[in-house]
Phi, psi and omega in degrees: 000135185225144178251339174253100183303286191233082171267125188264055187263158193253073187308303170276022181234008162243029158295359202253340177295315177280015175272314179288295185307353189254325187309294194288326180279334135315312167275356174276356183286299181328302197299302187312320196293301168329266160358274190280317230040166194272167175295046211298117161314185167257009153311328157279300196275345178107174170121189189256167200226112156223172200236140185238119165235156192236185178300267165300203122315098189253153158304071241287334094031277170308310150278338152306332202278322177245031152236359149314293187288316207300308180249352132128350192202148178292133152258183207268151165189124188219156186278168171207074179109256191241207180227039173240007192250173185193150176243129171226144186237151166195152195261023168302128191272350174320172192290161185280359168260319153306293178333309199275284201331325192272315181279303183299323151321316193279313194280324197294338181292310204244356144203052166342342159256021195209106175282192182205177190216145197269148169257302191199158162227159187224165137204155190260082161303158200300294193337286170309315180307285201316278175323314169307347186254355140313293209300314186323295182280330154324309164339283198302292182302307160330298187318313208292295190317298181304327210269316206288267189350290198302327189295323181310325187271321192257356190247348190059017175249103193283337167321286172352280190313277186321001180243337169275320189298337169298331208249349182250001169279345186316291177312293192308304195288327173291344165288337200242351149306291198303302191300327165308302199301289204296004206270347180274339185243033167237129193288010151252171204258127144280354174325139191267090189237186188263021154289269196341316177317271170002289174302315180304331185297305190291341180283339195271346174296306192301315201281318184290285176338280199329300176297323215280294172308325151313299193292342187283317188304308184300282158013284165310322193265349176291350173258347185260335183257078216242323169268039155272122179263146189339317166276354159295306187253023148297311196267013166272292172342312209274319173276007155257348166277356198287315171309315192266351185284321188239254191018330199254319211244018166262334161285356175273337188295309214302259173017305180262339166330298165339244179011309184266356191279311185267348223268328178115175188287330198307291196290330195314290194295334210274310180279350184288304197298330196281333145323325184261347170291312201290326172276341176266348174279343198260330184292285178322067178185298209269304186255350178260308176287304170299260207314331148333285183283328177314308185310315168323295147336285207281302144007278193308322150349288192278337137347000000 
């Protein structure tokens, strides 16, 4: 199925519009990241983890809402397993027996009609936290490094690599802007823990395909067009992929749209980042990475 029979769009001669639109959502990601800092769960920073279960069905809202002031910081609160069970995460430094008293106290003032029954505690120490947030940000730099390596191997162009690996800090730093900016005014939690690690890996897998199927197109036609010159027949590629490129990522949208609409709050942050990714890979493939390499290109050239 093709939705562009023959689309002539010039993609690359409005890079300089997307160069302004990528500027300000990269230094306004920047500025928040600086500014606010980012939003670390206590999978990075420590704290304690408890699991609840109750009669009825709670309001995951609600009960965030009235164990705030009580424990000094909004906690993590998720349904867990059913939606009569609950997770609470909190960066409270008390002892883990003051805590949960201080959370059970908090349910019996405020939701006096609904017992609850205690399950398990976890606690996370700084250490241990610290380290996950080494093993973490390593994850991402490997990741970045191996991607450089492989596009260098299979396209033999170092434009290429540097132009994908841009488009994919590209991505990474405006997800990691939005959940800083967004983490105050949305009723789920955006805290940056390793399902979101996670997520990123995957924007950065998904956002890499994208790019990857283009530069094979730009390739191809650099051999079949061989007296074209270079920037026409860059931006004949980016409109012969434009069909399977918004296909791809409007059944992938479909999908994870589900995922955050059923999937429960456990998910809400995991499927929220993959939304704002799957549209920023698909920007970045079409205007960021290819507009790169024109640049690029064009540089070595004159070189």
């Amino acid at each position: 199925m093709r939705w562009f029979e023959t689309p002539n769009i010039n993609f690359v001669g409005n890079r300089k519009f997307a160069y302004m639109i990528s500027a300000i959502l990269v230094l306004a990601s920047i500025g928040a990241i600086v500014t606010k800092g980012l939003q670390y769960g206590i999978d990075f920073k420590g704290g304690n983890e408890f699991i609840y279960k109750f009669e009825q069905p709670v309001n995951t809202v609600e009960f965030r809402g009235f164990l705030t002031e009580p424990l000094g910081s909004a906690p993590e609160v998720k349904l867990f397993g059913s939606d009569a069970e609950i997770l609470i995460r909190t960066e409270n430094p008390a002892e883990r027996e003051v805590v949960q008293d201080i959370i059970e106290q908090a349910f019996t003032a405020n939701a006096p009609d609904n017992a609850f029954e205690f399950e398990q505690s976890s606690y996370i120490g700084p250490r241990f936290a610290e380290d996950l947030k080494a093993g973490a940000l390593q994850s991402v730099i490997y990741s970045m490094v191996i991607i450089f390596l492989y596009i260098l191997f299979r396209f033999r162009n170092w434009t290429f690599s540097l132009g994908a690996v841009a488009a994919l800090i590209h991505d990474v730093t405006i997800v990691l802007g939005l959940f800083t900016i967004l983490n105050d005014f949305v009723e789920f939690s955006l805290q940056i823990d390793q399902v979101i690690i996670a997520a990123f890996l995957t924007i950065v897998g998904y956002s890499l395909n994208d790019t990857v199927v283009v530069f094979d197109r730009i390739r191809e036609n650099s051999m079949v067009h061989k007296g074209m010159e270079y920037m026409p027949m860059v931006n004949k590629s980016l409109n012969d992929t434009l069909s399977r490129t918004v296909i791809t990522s409007i059944t992938t949208l479909f999908v994870v749209s589900v995922l955050f609409i059923f999937g429960g709050e456990v998910l809400k942050g995991f499927s929220f980042a993959l939304l704002i990714g799957i549209v920023l890979g698909t920007y970045s493939s079409l205007f960021v990475a290819s507009a790169l390499v024109v640049e690029l290109e064009a540089k070595t050239k004159k070189s």
